[in-house]
The first five atom37 places (N, CA, C, CB, O) and aatype in JSON, in Angstrom:
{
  "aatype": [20, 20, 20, 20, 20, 20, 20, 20, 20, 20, 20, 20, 20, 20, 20, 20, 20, 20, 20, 20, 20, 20, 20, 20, 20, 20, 20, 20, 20, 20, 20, 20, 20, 20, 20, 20, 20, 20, 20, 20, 20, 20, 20, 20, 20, 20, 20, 20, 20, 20, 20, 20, 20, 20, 20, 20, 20, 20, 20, 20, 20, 20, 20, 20, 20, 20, 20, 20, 20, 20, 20, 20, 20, 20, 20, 20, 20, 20, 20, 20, 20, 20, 20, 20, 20, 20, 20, 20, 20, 20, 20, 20, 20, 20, 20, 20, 20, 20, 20, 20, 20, 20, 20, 20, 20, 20, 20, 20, 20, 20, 20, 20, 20, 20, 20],
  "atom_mask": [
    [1, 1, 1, 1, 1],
    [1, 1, 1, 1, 1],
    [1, 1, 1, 1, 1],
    [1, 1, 1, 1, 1],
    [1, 1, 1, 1, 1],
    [1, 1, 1, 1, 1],
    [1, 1, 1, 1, 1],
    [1, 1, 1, 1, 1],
    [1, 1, 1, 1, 1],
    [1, 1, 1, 1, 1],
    [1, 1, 1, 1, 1],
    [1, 1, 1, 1, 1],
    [1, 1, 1, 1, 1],
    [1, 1, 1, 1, 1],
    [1, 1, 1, 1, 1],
    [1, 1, 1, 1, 1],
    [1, 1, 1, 1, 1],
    [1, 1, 1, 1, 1],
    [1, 1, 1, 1, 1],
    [1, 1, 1, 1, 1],
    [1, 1, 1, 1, 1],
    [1, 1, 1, 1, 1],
    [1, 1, 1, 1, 1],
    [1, 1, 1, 1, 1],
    [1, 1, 1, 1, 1],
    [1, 1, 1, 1, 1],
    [1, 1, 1, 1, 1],
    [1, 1, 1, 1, 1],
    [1, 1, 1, 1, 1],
    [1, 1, 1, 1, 1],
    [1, 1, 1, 1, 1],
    [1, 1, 1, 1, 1],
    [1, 1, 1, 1, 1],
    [1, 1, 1, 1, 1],
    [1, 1, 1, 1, 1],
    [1, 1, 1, 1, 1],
    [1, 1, 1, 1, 1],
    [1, 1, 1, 1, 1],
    [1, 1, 1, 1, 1],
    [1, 1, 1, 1, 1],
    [1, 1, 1, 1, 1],
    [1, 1, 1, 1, 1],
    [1, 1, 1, 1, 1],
    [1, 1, 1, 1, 1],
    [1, 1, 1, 1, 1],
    [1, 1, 1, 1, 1],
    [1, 1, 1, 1, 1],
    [1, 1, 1, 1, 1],
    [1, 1, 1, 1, 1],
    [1, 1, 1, 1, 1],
    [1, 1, 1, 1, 1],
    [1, 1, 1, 1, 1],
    [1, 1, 1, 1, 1],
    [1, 1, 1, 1, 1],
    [1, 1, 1, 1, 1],
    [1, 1, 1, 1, 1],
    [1, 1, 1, 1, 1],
    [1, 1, 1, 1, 1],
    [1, 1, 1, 1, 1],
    [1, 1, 1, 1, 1],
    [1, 1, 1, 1, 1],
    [1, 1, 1, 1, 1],
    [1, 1, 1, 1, 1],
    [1, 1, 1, 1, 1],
    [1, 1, 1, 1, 1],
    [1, 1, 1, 1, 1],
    [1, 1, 1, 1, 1],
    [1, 1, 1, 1, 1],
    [1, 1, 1, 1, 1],
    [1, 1, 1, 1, 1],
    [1, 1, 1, 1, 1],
    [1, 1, 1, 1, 1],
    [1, 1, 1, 1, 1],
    [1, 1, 1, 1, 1],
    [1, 1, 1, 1, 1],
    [1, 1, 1, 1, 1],
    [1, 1, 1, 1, 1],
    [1, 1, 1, 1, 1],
    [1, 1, 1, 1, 1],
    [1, 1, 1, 1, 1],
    [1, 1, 1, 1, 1],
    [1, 1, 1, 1, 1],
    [1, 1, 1, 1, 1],
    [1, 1, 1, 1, 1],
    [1, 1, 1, 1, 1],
    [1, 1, 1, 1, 1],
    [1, 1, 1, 1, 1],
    [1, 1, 1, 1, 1],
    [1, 1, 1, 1, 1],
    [1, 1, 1, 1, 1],
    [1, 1, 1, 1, 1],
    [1, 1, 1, 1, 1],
    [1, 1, 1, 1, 1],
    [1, 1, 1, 1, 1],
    [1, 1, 1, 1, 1],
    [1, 1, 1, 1, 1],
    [1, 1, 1, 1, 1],
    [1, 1, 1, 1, 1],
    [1, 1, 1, 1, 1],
    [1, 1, 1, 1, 1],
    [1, 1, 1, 1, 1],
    [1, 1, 1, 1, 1],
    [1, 1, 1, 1, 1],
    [1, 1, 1, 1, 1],
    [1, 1, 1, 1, 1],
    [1, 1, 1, 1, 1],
    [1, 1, 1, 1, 1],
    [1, 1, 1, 1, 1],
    [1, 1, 1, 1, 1],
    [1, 1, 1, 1, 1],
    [1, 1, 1, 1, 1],
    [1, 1, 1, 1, 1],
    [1, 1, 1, 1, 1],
    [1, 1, 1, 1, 1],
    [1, 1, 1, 1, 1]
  ],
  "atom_positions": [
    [[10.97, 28.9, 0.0], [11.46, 30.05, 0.74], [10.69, 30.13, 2.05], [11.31, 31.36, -0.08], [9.48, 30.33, 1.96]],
    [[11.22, 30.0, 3.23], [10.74, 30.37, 4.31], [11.54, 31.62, 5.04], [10.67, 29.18, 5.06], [12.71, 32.0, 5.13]],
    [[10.31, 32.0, 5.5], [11.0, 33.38, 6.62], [10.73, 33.33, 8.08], [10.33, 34.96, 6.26], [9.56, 33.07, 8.37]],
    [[11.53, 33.52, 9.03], [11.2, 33.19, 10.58], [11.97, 34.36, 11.67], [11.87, 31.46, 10.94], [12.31, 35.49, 11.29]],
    [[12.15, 33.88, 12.93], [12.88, 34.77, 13.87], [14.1, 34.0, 13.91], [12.2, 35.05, 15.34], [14.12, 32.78, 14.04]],
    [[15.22, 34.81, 13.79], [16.47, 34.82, 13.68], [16.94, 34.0, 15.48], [16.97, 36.63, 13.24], [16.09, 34.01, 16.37]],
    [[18.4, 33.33, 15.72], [18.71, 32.92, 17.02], [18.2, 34.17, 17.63], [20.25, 32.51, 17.33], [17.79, 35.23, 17.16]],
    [[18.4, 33.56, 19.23], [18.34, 34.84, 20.36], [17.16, 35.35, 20.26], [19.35, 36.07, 20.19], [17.01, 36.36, 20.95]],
    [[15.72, 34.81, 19.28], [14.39, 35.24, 19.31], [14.65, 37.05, 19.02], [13.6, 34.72, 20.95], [14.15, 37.91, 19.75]],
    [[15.38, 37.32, 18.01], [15.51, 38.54, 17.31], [14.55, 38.48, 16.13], [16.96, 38.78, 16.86], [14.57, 37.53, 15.34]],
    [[13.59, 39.63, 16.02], [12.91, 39.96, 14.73], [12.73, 40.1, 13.76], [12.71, 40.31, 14.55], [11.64, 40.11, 13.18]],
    [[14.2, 40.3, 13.18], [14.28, 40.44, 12.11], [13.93, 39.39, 11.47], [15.21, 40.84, 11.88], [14.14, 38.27, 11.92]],
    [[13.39, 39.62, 10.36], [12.96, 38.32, 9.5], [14.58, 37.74, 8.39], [11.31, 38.99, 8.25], [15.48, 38.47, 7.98]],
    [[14.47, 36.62, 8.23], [15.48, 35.57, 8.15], [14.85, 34.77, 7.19], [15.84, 34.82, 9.47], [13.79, 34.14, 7.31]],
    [[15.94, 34.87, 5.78], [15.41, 33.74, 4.86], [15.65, 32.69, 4.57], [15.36, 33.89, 4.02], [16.82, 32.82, 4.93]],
    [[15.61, 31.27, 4.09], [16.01, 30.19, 4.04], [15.53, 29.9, 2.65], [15.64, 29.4, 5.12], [14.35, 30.15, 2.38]],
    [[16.33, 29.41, 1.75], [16.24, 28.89, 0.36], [16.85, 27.09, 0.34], [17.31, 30.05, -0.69], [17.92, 26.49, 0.46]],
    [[15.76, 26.86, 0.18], [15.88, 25.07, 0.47], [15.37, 24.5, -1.25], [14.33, 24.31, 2.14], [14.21, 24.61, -1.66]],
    [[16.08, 24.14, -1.76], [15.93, 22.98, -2.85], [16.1, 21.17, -2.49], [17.14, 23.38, -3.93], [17.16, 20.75, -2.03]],
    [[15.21, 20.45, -2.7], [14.85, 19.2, -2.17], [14.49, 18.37, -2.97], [14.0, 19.21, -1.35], [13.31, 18.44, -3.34]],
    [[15.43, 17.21, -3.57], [14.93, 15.97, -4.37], [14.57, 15.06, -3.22], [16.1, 15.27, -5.44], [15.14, 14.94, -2.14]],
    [[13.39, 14.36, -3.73], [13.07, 13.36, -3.22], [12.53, 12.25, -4.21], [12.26, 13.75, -2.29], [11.67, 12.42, -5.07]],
    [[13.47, 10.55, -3.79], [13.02, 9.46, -4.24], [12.49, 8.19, -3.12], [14.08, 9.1, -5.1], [12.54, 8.1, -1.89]],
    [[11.9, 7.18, -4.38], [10.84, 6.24, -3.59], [12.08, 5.06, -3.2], [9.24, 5.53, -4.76], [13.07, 4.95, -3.92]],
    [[11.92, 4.37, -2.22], [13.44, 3.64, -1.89], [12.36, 2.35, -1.38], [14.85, 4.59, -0.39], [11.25, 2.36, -0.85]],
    [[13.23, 1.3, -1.78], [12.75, -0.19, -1.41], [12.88, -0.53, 0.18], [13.71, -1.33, -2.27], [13.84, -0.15, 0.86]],
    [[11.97, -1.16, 0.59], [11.83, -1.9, 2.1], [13.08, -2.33, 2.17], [10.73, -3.18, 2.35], [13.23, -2.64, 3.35]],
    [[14.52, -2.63, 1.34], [15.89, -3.74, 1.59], [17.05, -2.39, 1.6], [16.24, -5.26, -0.11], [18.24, -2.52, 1.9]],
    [[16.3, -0.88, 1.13], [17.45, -0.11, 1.95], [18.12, -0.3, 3.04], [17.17, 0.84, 2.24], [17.53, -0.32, 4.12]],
    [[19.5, -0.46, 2.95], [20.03, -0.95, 4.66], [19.69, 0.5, 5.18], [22.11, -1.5, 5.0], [19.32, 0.3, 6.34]],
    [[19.63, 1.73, 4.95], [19.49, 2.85, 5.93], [18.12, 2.67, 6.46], [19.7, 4.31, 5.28], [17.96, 2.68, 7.68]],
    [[16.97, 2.48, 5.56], [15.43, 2.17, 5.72], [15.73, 1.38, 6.93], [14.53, 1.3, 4.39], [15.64, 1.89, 8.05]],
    [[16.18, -0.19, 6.67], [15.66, -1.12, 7.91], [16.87, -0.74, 8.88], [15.51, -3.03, 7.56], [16.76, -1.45, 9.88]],
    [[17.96, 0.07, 8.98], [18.47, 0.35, 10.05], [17.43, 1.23, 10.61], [19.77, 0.85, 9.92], [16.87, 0.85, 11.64]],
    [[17.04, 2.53, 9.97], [16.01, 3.42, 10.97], [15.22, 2.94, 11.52], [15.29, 4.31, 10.56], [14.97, 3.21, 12.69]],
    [[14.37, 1.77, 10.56], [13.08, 1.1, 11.35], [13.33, 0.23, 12.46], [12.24, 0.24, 10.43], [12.55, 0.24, 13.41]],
    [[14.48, -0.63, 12.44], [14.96, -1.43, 13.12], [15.33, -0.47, 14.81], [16.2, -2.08, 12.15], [15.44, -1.17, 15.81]],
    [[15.45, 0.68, 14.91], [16.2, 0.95, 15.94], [14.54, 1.96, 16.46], [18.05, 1.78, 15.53], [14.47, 2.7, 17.44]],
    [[14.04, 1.82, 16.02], [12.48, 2.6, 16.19], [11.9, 1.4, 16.56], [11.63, 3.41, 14.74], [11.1, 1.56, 17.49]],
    [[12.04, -0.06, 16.07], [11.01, -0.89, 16.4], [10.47, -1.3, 15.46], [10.18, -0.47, 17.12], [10.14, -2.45, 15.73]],
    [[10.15, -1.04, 14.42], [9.46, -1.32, 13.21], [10.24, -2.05, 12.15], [8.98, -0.11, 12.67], [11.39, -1.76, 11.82]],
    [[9.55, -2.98, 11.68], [9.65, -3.54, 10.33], [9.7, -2.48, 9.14], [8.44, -4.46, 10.14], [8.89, -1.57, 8.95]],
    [[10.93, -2.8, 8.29], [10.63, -1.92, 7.12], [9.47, -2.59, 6.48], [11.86, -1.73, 6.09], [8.66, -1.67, 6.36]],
    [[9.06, -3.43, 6.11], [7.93, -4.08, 5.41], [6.88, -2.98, 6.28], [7.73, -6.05, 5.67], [6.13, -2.37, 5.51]],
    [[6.8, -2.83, 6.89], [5.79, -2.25, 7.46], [5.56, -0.87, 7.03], [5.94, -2.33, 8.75], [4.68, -0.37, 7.73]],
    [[6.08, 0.03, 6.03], [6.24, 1.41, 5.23], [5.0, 1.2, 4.82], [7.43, 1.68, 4.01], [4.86, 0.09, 4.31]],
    [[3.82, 2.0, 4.85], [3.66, 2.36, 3.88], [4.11, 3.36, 2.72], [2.99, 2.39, 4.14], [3.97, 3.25, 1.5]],
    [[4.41, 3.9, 3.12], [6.1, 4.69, 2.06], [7.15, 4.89, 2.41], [6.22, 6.03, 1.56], [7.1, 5.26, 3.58]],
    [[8.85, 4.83, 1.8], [9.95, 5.24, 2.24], [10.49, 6.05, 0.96], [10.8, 4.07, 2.79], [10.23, 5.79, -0.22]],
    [[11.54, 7.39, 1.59], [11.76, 7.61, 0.68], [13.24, 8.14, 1.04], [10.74, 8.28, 0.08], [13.51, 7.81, 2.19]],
    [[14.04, 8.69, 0.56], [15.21, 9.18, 0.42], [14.84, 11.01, 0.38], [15.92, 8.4, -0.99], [13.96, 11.39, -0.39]],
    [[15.4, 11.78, 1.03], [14.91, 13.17, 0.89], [16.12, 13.68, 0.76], [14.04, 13.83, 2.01], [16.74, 13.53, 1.82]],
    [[17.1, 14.51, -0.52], [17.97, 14.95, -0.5], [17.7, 16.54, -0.35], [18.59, 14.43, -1.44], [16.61, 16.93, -0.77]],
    [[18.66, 17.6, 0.26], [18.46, 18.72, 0.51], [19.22, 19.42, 0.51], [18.03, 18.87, 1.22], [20.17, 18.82, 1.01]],
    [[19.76, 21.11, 0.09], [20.33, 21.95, -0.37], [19.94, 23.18, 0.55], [20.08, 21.97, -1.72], [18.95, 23.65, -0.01]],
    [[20.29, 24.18, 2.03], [19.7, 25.31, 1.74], [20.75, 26.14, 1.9], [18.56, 25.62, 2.47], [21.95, 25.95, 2.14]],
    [[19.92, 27.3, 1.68], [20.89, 28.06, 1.62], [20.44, 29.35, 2.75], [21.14, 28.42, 0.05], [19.24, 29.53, 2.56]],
    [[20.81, 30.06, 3.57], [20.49, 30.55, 4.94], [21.0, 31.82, 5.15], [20.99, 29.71, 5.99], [22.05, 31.99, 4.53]],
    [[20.44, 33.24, 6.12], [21.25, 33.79, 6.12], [21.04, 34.4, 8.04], [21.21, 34.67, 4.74], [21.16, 35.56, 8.46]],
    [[20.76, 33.34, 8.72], [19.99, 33.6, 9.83], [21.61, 33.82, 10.8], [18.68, 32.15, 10.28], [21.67, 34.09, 12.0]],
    [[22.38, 33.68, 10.19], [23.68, 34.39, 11.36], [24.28, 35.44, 11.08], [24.93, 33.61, 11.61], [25.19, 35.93, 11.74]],
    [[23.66, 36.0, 9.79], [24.79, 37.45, 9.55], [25.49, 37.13, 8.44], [26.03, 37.82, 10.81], [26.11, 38.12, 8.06]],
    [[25.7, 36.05, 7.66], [26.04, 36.07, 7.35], [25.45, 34.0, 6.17], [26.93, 36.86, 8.21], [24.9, 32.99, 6.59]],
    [[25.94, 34.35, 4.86], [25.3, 33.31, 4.37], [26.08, 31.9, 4.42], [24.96, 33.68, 3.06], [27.2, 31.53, 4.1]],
    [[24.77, 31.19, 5.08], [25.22, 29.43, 5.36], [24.61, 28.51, 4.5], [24.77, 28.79, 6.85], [23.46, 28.71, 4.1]],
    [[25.37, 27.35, 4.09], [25.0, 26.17, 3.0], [25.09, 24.93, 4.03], [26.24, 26.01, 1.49], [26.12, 24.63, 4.64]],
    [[23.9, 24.31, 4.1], [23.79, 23.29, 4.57], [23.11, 21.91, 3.61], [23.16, 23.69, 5.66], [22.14, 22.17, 2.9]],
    [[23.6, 20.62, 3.63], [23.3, 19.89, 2.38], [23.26, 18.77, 3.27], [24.33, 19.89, 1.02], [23.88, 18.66, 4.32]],
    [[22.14, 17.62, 2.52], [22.59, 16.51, 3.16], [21.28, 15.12, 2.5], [22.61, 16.95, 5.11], [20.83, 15.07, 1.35]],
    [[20.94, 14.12, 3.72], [20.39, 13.24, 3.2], [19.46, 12.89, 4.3], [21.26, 12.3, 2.67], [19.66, 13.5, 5.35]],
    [[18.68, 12.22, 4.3], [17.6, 11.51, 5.46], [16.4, 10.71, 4.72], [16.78, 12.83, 6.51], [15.46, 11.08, 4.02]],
    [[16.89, 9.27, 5.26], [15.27, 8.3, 4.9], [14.27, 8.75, 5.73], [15.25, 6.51, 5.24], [14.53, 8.76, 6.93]],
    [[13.03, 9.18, 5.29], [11.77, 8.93, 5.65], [11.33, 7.86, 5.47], [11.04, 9.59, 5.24], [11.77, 7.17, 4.55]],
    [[10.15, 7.33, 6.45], [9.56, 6.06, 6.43], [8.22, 6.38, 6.94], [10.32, 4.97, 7.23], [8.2, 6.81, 8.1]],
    [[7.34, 6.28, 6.48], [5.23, 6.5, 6.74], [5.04, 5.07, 7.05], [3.88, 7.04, 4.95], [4.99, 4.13, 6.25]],
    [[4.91, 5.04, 8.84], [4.22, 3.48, 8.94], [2.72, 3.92, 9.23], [4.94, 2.33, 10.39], [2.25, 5.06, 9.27]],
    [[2.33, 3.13, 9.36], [0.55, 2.75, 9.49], [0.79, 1.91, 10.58], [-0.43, 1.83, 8.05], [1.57, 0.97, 10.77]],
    [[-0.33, 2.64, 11.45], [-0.83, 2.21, 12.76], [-1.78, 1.9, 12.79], [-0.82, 2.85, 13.64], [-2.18, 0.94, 12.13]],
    [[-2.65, 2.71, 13.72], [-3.78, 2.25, 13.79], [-4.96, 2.43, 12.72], [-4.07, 2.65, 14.83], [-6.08, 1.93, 12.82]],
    [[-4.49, 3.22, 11.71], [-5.95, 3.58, 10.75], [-4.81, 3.82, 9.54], [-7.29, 5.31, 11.31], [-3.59, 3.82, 9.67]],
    [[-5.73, 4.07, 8.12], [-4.92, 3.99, 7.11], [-4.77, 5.81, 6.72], [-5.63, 2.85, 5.88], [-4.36, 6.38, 5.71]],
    [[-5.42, 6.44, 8.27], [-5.25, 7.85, 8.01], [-4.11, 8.47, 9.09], [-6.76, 8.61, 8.15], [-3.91, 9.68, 9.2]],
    [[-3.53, 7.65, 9.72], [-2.49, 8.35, 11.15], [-1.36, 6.91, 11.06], [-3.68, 8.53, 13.35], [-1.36, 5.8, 10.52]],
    [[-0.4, 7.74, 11.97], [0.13, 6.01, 11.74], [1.83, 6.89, 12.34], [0.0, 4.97, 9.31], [1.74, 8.04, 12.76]],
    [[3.21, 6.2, 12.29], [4.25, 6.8, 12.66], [5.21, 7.44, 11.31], [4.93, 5.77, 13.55], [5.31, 6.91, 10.21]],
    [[5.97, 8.92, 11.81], [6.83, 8.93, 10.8], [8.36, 9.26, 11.41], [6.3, 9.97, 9.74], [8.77, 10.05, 12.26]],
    [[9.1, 8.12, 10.45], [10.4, 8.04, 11.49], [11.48, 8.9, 10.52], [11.04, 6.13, 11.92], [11.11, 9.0, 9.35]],
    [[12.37, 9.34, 10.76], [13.68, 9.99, 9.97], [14.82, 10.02, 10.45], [13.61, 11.22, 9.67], [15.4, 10.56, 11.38]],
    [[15.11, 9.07, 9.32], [17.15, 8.72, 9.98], [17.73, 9.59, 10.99], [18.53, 9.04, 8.65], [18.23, 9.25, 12.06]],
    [[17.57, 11.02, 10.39], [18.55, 12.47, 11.0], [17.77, 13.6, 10.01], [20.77, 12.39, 10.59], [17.06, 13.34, 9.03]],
    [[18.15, 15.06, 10.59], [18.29, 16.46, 9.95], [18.93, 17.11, 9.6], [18.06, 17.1, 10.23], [20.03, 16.96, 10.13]],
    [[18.91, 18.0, 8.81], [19.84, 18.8, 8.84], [20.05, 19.63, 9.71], [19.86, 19.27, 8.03], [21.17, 20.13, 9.64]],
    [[18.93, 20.23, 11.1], [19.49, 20.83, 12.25], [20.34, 19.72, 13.53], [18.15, 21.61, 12.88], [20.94, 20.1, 14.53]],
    [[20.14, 18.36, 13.08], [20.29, 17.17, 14.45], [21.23, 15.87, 13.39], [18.1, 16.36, 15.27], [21.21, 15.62, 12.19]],
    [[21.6, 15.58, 13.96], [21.85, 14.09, 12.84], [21.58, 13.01, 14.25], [24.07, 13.87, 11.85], [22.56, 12.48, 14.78]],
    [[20.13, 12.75, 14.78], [19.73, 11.92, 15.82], [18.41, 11.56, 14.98], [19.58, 12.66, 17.42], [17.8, 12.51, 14.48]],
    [[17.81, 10.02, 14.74], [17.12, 9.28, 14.55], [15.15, 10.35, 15.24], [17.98, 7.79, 15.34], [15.09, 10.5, 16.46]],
    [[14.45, 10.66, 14.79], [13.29, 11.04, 15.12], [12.22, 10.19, 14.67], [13.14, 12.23, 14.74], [12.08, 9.54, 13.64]],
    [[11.41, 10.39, 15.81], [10.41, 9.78, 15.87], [8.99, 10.59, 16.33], [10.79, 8.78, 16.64], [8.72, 11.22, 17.36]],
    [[8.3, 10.32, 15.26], [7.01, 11.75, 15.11], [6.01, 10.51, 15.09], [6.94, 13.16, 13.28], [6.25, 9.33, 15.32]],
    [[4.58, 11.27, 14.64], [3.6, 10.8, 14.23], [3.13, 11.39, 13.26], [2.9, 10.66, 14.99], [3.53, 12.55, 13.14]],
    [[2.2, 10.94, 12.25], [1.13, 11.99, 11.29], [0.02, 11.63, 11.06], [1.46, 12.3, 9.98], [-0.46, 10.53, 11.34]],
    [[-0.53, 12.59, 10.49], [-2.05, 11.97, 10.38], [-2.9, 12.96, 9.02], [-3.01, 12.24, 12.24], [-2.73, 14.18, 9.01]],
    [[-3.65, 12.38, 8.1], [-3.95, 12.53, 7.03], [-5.13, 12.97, 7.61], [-3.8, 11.55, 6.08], [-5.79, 12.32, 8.42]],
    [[-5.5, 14.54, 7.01], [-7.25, 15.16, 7.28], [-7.99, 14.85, 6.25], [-7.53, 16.85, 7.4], [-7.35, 14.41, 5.3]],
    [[-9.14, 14.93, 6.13], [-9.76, 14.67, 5.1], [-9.75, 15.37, 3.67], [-10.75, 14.67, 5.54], [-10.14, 15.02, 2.56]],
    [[-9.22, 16.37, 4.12], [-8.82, 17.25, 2.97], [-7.64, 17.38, 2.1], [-8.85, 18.27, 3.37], [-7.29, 18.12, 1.18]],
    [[-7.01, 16.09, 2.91], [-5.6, 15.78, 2.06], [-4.39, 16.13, 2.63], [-5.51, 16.48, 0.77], [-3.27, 15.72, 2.33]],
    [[-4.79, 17.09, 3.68], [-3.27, 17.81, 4.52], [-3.01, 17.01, 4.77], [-3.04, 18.74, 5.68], [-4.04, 16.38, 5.02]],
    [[-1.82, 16.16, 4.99], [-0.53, 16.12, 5.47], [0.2, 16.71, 6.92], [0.0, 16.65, 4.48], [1.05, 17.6, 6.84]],
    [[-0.2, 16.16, 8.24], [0.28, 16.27, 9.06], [1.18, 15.97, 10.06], [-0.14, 16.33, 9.12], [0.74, 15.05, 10.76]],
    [[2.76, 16.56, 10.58], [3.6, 15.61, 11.1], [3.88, 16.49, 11.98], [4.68, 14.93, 10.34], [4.19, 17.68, 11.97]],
    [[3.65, 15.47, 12.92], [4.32, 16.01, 14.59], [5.55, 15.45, 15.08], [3.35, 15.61, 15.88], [5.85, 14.28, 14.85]],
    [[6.38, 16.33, 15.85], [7.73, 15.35, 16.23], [8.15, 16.47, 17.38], [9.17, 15.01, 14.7], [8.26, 17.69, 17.29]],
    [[8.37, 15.44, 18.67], [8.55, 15.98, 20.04], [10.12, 16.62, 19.91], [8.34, 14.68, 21.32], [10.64, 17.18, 20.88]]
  ]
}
């Protein structure tokens, strides 16, 4: 459950109900080495890929929206075995190929940036 500011930077708070399977997918996914391939990267080069399926459910227009869908993730390793790139087919706000970075703190967080 997340809560945020509604379009038009209105206040009201806005809920989002997201249910999310996620599985581990082989380096010979054709979606895997299409994403990596158009990023530059080798799928061999994952250190993880996965398949992220998603469900939410929304009510940030007035009214309630269902949005569903699919996107490979892929965790490459760069320069250290703690930062490295994370690429994703599409979103459910975009269906355009992204390209982020992340980086692992010592404390285990999990960090991803994407311009």
């Amino acid at each position: 459950r997340m809560t945020g500011v509604g379009p038009g930077g209105c206040d009201l708070p806005k809920e989002v109900f997201s249910t999310l399977r996620i599985e581990a997918i082989p380096s010979s996914d054709p979606e895997l080495q299409e994403t990596c391939t158009a990023a530059g990267y080798l799928p061999e080069s994952c250190a993880a890929a996965l398949r992220v399926f998603w469900r939410a459910t929304s009510d940030w227009d007035g009214h309630v929206t269902v949005t569903q869908g699919d996107t490979v993730v892929a965790v490459v390793k760069t320069t250290s075995d703690r930062e490295g790139v994370l690429l994703r087919s599409r979103g459910y706000a975009e269906a355009v190929l992204s390209v982020g970075t992340w980086e692992m703190l010592p404390d285990g967080s999990f960090l991803s940036f994407t311009e």
